[in-house]
Structures are given as C-alpha cells and as structure tokens.
C-alpha positions as CSV (number, residue, x, y, z in Angstrom):
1,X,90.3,95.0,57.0
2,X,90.4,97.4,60.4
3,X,89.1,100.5,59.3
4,X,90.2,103.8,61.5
5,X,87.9,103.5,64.3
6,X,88.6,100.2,64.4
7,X,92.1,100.7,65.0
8,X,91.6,103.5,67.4
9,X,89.5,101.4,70.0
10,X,92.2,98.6,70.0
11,X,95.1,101.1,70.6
12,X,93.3,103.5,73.4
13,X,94.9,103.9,76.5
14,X,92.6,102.8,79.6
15,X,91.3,105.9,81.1
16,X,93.6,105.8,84.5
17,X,96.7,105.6,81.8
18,X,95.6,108.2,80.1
19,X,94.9,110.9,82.6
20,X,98.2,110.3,83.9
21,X,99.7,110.7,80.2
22,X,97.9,113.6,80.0
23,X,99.0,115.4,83.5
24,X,102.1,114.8,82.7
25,X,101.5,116.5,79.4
26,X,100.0,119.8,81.0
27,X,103.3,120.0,83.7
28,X,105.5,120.1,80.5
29,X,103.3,122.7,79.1
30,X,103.3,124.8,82.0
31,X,106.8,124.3,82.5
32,X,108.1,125.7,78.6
33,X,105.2,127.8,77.5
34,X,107.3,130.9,78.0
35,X,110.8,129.1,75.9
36,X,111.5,130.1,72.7
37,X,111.8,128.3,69.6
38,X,115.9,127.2,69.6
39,X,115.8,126.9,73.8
40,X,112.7,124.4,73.9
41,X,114.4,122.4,71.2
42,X,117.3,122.1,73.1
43,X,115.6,121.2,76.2
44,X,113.7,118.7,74.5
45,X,116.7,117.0,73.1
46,X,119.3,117.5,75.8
47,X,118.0,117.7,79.0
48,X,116.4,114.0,79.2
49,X,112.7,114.8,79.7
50,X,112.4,111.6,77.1
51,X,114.0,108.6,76.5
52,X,113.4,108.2,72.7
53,X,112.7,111.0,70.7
54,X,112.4,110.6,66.7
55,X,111.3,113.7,64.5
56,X,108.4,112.6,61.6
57,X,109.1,114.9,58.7
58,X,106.8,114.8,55.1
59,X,109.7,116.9,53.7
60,X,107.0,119.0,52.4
61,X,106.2,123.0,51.8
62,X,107.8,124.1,55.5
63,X,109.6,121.2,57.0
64,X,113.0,122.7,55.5
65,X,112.7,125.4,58.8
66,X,112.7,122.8,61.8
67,X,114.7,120.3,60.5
68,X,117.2,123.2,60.3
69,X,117.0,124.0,63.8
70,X,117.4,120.2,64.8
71,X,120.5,120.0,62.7
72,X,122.2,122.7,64.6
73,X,121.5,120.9,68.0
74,X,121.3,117.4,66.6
75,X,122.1,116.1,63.0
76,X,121.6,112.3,64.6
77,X,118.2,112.7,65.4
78,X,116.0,110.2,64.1
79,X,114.2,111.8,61.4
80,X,111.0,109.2,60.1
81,X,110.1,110.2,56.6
82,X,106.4,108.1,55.6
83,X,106.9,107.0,52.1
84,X,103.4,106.3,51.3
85,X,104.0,105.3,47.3
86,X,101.5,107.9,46.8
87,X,103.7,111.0,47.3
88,X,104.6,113.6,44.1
89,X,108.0,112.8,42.6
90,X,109.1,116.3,43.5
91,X,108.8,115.1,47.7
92,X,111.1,112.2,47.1
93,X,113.9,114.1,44.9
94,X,113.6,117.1,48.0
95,X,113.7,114.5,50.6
96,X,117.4,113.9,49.4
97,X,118.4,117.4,48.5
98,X,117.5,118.5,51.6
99,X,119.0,115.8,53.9
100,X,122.2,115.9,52.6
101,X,122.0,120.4,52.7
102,X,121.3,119.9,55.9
103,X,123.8,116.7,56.8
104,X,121.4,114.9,58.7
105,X,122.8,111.4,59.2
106,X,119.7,109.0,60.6
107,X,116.5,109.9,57.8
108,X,114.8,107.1,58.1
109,X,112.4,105.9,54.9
110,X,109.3,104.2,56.3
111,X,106.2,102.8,54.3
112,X,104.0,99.5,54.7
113,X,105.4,96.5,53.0
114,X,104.1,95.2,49.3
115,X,102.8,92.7,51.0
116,X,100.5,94.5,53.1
117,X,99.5,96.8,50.4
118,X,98.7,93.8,47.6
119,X,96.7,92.2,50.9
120,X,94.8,95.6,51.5
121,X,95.1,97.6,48.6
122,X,95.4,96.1,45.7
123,X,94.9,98.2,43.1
124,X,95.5,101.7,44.7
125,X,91.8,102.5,44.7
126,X,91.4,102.4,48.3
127,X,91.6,106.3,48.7
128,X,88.7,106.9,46.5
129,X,86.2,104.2,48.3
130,X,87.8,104.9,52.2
131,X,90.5,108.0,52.4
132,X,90.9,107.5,56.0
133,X,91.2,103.4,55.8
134,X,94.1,104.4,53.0
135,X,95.5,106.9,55.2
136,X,95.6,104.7,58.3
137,X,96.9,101.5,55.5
138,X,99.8,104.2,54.5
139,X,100.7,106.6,57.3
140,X,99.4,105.7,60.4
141,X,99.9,102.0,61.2
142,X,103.5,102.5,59.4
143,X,104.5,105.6,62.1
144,X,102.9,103.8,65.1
145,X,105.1,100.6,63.7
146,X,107.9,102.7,63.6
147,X,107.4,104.8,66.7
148,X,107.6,101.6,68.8
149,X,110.0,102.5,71.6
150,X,109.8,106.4,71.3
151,X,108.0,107.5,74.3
152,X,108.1,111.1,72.3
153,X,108.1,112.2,68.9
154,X,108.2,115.8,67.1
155,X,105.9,117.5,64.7
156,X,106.1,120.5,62.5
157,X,102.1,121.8,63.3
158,X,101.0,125.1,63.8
159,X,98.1,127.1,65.0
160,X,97.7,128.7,61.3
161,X,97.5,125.9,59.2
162,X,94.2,125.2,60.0
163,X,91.0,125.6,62.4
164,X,91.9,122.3,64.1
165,X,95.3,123.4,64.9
166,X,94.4,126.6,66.6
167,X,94.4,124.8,70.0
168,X,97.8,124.0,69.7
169,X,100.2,123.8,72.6
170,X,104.1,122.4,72.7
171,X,103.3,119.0,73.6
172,X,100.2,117.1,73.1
173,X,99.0,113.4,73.6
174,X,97.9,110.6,71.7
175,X,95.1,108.8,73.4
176,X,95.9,106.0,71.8
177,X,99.3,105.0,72.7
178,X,100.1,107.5,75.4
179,X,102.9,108.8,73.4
180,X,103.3,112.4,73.4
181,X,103.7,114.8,70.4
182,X,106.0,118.0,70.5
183,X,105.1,121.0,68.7
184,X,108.1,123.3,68.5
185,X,106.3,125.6,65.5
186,X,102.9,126.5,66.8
187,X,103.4,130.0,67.0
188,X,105.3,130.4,63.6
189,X,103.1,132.4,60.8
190,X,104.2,132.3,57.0
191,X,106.0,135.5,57.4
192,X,108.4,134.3,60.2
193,X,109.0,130.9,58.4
194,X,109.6,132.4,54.6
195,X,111.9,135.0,56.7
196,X,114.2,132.0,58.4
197,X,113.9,129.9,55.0
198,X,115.4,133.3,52.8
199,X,117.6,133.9,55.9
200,X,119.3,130.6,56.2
201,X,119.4,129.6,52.0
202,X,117.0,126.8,52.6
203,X,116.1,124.4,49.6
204,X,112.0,124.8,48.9
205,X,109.9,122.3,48.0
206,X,109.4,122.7,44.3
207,X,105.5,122.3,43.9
208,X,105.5,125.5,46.6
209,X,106.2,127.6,43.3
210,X,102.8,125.6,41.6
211,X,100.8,126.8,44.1
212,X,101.1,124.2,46.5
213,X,101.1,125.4,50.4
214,X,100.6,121.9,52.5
215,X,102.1,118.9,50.2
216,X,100.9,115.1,51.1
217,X,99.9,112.8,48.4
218,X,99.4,113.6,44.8
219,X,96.2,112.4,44.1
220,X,95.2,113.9,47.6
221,X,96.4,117.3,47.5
222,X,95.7,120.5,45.4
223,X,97.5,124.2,45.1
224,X,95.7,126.7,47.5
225,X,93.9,130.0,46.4
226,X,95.3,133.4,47.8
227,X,92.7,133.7,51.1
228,X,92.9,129.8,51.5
229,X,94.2,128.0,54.7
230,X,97.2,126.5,54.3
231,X,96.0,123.1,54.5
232,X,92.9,123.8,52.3
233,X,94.2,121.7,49.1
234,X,94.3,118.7,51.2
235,X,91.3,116.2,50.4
236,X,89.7,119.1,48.7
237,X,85.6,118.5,48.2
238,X,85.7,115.9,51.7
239,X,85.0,116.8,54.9
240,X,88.6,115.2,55.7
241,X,91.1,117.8,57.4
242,X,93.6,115.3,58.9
243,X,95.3,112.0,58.0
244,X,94.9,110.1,61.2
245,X,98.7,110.6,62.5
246,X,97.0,114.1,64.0
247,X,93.4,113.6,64.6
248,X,90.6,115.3,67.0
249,X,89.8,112.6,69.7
250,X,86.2,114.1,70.4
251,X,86.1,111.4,73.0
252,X,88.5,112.7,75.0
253,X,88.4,116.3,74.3
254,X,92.2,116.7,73.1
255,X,94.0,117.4,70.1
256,X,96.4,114.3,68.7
C-alpha cells in the first residue's frame, strides 16, 4: 500500500506546470483581496473564472455559515461531503438536517468503496499504526477521485483555526494536481461566525455543545479546553495538524 508521500510524488505537478498554476493563483489574489465575503462568492460562482467548481463540506462545528452564503447565490452547487465510516453519528444525522434547512439540491456522499477498505484496511486499525496512510485511504484519494474534472474547489479554512492556517489567502494551490482551493472564510473569527449562525437560525452541530470546536472522525477528534485552538482536539497527543486534503508542501513553500 502507497503511503502519503508516496502518493504525493506520483500526483506532483512538474515544476513549469506548477509555477504557472501558481501565477495564476497570485493574479486572482491580487485581483479579490479587497472583496468581501458575499461579493467574492459571487464572483467565484458567476463570473466564469472556473469551469468546475464543487464545495467539500465535513458538515462539521462551522460549515453551517458558508454553506449558507452558497445557498443564497447557488443551492445547485456541488457540495462533496467525505463519508469516511469513521465520522460521529451526530455528523451524519446534521449532514441531513442541515441540507434540507438550507435546500441544497446536489450534496454529494463520497467515501472509498468496501472493497478498497477490506483490501487496505481491514480491520479499522489502520489509524492507530499510520494516521496519515488512513487519512489519505479515507479522505484524500476519495476527494481527488471525486474532484476529477473540477479545476476549482472551495474550502471553509481560516487564519484562526490553527498556526498552519495563519498564511491563508482566498485562493491557494495544490502542488499536486494543480487544482486550486478557494478560501472564502479566512478572515472570519468565532465572534463573527456565532454572530451570522444566531443571526440567520442556523442548525449547530450537536457535539459543538460537548465541547467539540473542529469535528472529524470520532476516534480522531477530542472537545477543546477554553484557551485551545480550534483545531487542537484533532489527533490530540500526535504531531498530526492536518489530514492530507490541506497539507504544508515544505517542498514548495505553499500552503495546500
């Protein structure tokens, strides 16, 4: 079995690919830094900077806030929802709540096959021996499947969660497959997003009452102390901060 690295040196881009991926990634920056929230949505969805666009949602402690703002531009946008067979119960039951509050019409369940898990993991031990090999088994290889024929997708990041998202900018690249990400929430703290979810009626995640701030897998993920980052329950006691869909490339110096 391909472990993580593995996988990253057969997908990365050849060097002249990339730094054209990656100019083209700055112009966009440069050219809606200064956009709001609701206006660089828009743009991104109407005015045809991207063929394919899909939104990746865990349906987890904040997603309820942009997948609001898509709905009032977009209820048809693809929406990819990784169904890793790992998740709490309470993700899958707010998955459905919240789809059908918010009337989006294309949510899209993905997850690897049985098949591929009995091959590769057959006994669901895999995250306590390799976290990242289970993470690339049950996330990452199923979104890049999935992702085929987007040239865009969007993410619900921000600069708070964590140290490695401080960087953030609206649209970032993976190295890998030259697609580009799109950030619309770095900029939003807790205060501004608790504000839109009160202000709107928005469904919460239920484990955000149990002291849960960032929600992934249940055997994964932890509640947070007061103080904590956001993402500081996730693989609690590793090393690990990201899953693989959104990991450092210190090769190449950028953010994915």
């Amino acid at each position: 079995m391909l472990g993580l690295d593995d996988h990253r040196k057969e997908d990365s881009l050849p060097l002249d690919a990339r730094m054209e991926a990656q100019a083209r990634v700055d112009a966009l920056n440069a050219r809606y830094r200064h956009f709001g929230t609701s206006y660089f949505l828009e743009a991104v969805l109407t005015r045809s900077e991207f063929n394919r666009v899909a939104m990746v949602s865990s349906f987890g402690a904040d997603s309820a806030v942009l997948l609001h703002l898509i709905a009032h531009i977009d209820r048809h946008v693809p929406v990819l929802f990784i169904d890793t067979a790992l998740l709490f119960p309470e993700t899958m039951t707010y998955q459905t709540q919240l789809a059908d509050h918010l009337g989006l019409t294309n949510v899209q369940t993905i997850r690897a096959s049985d098949r591929t898990l009995a091959a590769q993991d057959p006994y669901g031990a895999l995250r306590f021996s390799d976290p990242d090999a289970c993470c690339d088994l049950r996330k990452t290889q199923v979104l890049n499947d999935a992702l085929s024929g987007y040239d865009a997708w969007i993410t619900g990041r921000k600069r708070h969660q964590a140290g490695t998202r401080s960087g953030l900018h609206y649209f970032d690249l993976d190295a890998g497959t030259g697609r580009i990400k799109i950030n619309p929430l770095i900029d939003w703290k807790p205060a501004r997003i608790a504000a839109h979810l009160a202000t709107h009626d928005l469904p919460r995640h239920p484990l955000i009452a149990k002291g849960y701030a960032s929600i992934g897998c249940a055997p994964c993920t932890t509640p947070v102390a007061q103080g904590e980052d956001s993402r500081a329950g996730r693989w609690r006691g590793t090393t690990k901060t990201e899953c693989g869909l959104h990991r450092t490339r210190l090769q190449t110096g950028e953010l994915t």
